[in-house]
C-alpha positions in Angstrom: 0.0 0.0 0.0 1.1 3.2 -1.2 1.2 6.9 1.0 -1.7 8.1 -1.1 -3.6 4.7 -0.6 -2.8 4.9 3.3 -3.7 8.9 3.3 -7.2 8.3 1.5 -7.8 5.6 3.5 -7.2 7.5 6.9 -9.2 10.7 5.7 -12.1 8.2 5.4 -11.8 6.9 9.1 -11.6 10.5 10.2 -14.3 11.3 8.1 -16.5 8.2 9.6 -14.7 9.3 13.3 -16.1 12.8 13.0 -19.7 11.6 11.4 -20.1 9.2 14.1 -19.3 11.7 17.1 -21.7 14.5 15.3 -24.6 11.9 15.4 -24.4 11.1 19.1 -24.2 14.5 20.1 -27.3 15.2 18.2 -29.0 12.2 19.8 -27.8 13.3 23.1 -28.7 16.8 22.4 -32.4 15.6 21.7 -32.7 13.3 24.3 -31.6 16.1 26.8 -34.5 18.3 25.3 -36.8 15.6 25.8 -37.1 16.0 21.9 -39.2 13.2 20.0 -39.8 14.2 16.5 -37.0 11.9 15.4 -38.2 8.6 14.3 -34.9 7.5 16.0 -36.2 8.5 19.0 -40.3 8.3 18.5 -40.6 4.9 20.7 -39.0 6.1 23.7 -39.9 8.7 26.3 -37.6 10.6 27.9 -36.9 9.4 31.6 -35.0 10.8 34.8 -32.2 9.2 36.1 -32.5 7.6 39.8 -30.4 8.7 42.9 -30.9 6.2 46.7 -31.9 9.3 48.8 -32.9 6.6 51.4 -31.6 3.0 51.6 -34.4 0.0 52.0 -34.1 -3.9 52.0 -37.6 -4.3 51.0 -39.1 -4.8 47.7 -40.3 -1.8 45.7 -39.1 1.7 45.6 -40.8 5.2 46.8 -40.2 8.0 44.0 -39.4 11.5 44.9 -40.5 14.4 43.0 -39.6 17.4 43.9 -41.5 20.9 43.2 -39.4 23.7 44.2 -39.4 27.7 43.5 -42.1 29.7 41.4 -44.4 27.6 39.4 -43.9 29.4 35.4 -44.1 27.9 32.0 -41.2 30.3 31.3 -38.2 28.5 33.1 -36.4 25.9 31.1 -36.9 22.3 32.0 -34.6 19.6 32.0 -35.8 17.0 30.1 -39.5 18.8 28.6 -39.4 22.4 27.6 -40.2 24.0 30.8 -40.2 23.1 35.0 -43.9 22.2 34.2 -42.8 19.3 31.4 -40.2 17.8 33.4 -42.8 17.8 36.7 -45.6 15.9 34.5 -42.3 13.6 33.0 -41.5 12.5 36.5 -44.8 12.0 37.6 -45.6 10.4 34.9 -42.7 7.8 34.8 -43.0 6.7 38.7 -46.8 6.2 38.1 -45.7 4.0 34.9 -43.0 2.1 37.2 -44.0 -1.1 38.3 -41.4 -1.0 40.8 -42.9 2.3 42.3 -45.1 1.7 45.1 -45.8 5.4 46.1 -45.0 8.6 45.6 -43.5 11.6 47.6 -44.2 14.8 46.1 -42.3 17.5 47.9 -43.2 20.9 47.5 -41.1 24.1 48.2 -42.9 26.8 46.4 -44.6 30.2 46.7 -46.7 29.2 43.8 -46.9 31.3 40.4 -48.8 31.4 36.8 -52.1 30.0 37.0 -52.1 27.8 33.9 -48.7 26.2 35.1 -50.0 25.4 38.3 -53.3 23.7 37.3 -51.5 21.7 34.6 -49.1 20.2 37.3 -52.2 19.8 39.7 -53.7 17.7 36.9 -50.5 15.8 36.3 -50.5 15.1 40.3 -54.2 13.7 39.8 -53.9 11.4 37.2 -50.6 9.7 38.9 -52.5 9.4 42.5 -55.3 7.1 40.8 -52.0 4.6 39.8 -50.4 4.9 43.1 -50.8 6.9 46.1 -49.4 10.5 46.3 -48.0 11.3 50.1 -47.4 15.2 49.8 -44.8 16.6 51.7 -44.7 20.4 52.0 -41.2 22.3 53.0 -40.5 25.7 54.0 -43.1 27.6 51.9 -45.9 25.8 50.2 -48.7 28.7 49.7 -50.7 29.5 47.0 -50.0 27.6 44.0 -47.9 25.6 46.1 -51.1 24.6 48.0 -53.3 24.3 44.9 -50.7 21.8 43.4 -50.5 20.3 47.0 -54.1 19.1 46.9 -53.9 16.6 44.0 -52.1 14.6 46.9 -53.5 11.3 48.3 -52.0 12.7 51.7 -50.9 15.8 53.0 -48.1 16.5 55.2 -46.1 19.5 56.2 -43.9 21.0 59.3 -45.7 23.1 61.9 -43.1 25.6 60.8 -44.6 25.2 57.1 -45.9 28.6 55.5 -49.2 27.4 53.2 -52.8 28.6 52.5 -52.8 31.8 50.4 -56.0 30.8 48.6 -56.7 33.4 46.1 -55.3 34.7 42.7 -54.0 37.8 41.9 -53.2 39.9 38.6 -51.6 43.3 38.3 -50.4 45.9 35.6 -48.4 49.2 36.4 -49.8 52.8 35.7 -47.2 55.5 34.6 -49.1 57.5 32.7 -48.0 60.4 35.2 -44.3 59.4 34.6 -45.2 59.8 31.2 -46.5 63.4 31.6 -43.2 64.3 32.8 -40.9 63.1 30.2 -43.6 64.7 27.8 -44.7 61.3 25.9 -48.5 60.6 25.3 -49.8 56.8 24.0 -51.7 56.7 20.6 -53.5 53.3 20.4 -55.8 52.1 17.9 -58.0 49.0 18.9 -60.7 47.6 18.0 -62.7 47.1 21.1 -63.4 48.4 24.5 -61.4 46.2 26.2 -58.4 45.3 23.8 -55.8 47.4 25.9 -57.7 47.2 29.2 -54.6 46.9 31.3 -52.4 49.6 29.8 -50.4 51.7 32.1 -50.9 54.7 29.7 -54.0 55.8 31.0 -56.3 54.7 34.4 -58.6 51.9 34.2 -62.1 52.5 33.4 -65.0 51.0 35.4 -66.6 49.0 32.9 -62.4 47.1 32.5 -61.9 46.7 36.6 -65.3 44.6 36.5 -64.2 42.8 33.8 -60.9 42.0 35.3 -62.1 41.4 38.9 -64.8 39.1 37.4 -62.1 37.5 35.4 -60.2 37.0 38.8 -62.9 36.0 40.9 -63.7 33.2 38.0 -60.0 31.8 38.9 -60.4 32.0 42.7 -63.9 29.6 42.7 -62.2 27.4 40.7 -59.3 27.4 43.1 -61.6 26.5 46.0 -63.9 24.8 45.0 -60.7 22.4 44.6 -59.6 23.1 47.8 -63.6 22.0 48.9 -63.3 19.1 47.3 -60.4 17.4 47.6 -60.1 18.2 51.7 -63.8 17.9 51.8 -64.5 21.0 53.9 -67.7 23.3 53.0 -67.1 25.7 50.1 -69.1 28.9 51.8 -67.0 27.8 55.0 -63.5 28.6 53.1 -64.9 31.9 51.1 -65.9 33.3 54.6 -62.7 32.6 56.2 -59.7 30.7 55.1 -59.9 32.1 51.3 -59.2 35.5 51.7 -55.5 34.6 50.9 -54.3 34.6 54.1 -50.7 32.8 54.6 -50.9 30.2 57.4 -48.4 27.9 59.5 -48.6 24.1 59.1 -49.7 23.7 62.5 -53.0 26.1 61.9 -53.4 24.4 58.7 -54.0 20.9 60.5 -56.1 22.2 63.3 -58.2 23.9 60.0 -58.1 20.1 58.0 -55.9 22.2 55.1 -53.4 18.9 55.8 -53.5 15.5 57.3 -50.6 15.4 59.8 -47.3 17.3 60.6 -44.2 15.9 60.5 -40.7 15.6 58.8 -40.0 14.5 55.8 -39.1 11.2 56.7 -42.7 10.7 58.1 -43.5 11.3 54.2 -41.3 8.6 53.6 -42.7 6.5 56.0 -46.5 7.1 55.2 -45.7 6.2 51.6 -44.2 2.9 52.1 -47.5 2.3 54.4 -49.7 3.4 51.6 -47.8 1.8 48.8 -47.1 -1.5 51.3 -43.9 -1.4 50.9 -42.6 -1.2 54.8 -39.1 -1.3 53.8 -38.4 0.1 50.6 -35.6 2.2 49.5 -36.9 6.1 48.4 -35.1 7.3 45.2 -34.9 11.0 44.0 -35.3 11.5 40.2 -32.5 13.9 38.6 -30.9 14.1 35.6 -27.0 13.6 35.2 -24.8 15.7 32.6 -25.5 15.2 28.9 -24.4 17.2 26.3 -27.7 19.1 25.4 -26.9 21.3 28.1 -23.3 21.9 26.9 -24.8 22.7 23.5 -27.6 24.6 25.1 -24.7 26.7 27.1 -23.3 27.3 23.8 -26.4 28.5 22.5 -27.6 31.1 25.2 -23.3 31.8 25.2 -23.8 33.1 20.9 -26.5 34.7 21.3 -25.7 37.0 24.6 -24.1 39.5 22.3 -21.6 39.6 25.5 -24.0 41.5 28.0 -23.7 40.5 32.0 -26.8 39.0 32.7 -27.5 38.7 36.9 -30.1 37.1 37.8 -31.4 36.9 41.9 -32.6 34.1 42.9 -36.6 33.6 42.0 -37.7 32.7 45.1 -37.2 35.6 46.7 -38.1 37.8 43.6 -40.2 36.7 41.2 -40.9 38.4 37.9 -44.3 39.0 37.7 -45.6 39.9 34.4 -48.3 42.4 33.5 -51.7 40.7 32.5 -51.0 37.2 33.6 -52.7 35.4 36.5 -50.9 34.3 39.7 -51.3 32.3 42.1 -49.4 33.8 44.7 -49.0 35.1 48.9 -49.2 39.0 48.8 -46.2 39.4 49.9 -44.8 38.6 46.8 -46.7 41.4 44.9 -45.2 44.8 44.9 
């Protein structure tokens, strides 16, 4: 074999090398979407990865899911699109487990959009008619934390827990005095009454706050007439007392049937092996190791910064609350 044989012959290999690697990537890249519009990957649904949070001789295995921070449709997801996707994934693939004998939802939110937070309260349903849901609320639980909380089979929280906050709220910002000052007037053209109802260029007319409070208060029956349901406690009861969106502590909660026992979170544990009987099985966490979708994604939000600083605070203790959209959410976290 000649050079020019042996050089053609190792450009192919490279050239096979290089197709090879640029394939897996794209698989990986896809599977770390939760992308399935490739036929390559149309027969298999993305899945979390497991992690031993609690060791257990016994057959059968308690799931984890965790729900933590504001509850939005706009923060990227693991595995799905968004934090709402990859909740519904997990949910979805411990009720699917045959190995999965309960599940321990914890929850660690202040709530959030509306929409987002009924979706995952559906999604926390359908899993508790395959297997028994122990909810487990943390530090904050309130609002949309609680309305997701009450797809639970069983409720649990710390008497230290924050929860309740049974209402909705929407809000929009008026400037149209700043406005004045700088010299600047709106000029909108719309082709209804209503079509710009919550524009900060001018003050609200009457006729638009009954619309929107009407719009609100159509939100807020829903939300208790799950909370009636599903804790079976008279719906006039709660819309005379606890539904004004007061925030309460896990210990009033209990004593007002919002929950079904205090505790720690290894009581959650513990109630879910009794529920799922499965008295000594290990609990696992679902997470999601490295893959290279998210080095790709990195390089993706990294070209397309145009090299600005970007800080962000954590949303938890400041949550971006956008004009026009409902929220589920304590007052405290409305300016």
């Amino acid at each position: 074999m000649n050079k020019k044989q042996f050089g053609c012959i190792l450009v192919l290999l490279l050239f096979l090398l290089c197709g090879s690697v640029f394939c897996n990537l794209i698989l990986l890249a896809s599977r770390g979407h939760g992308l399935r519009s490739s036929p390559l990957l149309a027969d298999r649904a993305p899945r979390f990865d497991e992690t031993t949070v609690v060791d257990g001789r016994g057959p059968g295995k308690i799931a984890q899911v965790t729900l933590r921070g504001i509850i939005t449709s706009s923060a990227s997801g693991e595995l799905g699109e968004t934090m709402v996707d990859d909740l519904k994934i997990q949910l979805h693939q411990a009720a699917m487990d045959g190995q999965v004998k309960a599940i321990v939802l914890y929850v660690d939110s202040p709530g959030g959009e509306v929409t987002a937070a009924d979706m995952i309260y559906d999604a926390v349903c359908r899993a508790r008619i395959r297997k028994p849901v122990v909810v487990y609320m943390g530090s904050l639980a309130a609002s949309g934390g609680y309305y997701v909380s009450c797809g639970g089979s069983y409720l649990m929280a710390d008497d230290t827990t924050l929860t309740g906050s049974i209402g909705v709220i929407i809000e929009t910002l008026n400037y149209q005095s700043l406005m004045g000052k700088v010299g600047v007037d709106a000029v909108v053209f719309k082709s209804g009454q209503f079509k710009d109802m919550l524009s900060g260029a001018r003050p609200m007319t009457d006729a638009e706050k009954t619309y929107v409070q009407n719009m609100v208060m159509q939100t807020y029956g829903k939300f208790v007439g799950i909370v009636a349901r599903e804790r079976k406690l008279p719906e006039d009861q709660l819309r005379a007392g606890l539904a004004d969106g007061r925030v309460i502590s896990g210990r009033d909660a209990l004593q007002d049937k919002l929950i079904d026992k205090l505790g720690q979170i290894e009581d959650a544990y513990q109630k879910a092996r009794e529920l799922g009987n499965a008295p000594d099985a290990p609990v696992v966490r679902y997470e999601t190791a490295f893959h290279f979708g998210k080095l790709l994604r990195l390089f993706g939000a990294s070209s397309q910064s145009n090299s600005k600083v970007r800080i962000e605070l954590p949303d938890a203790m400041m949550p971006h609350l956008e004009a026009g959209r409902l929220y589920l959410l304590p007052s405290f976290f409305a300016p």
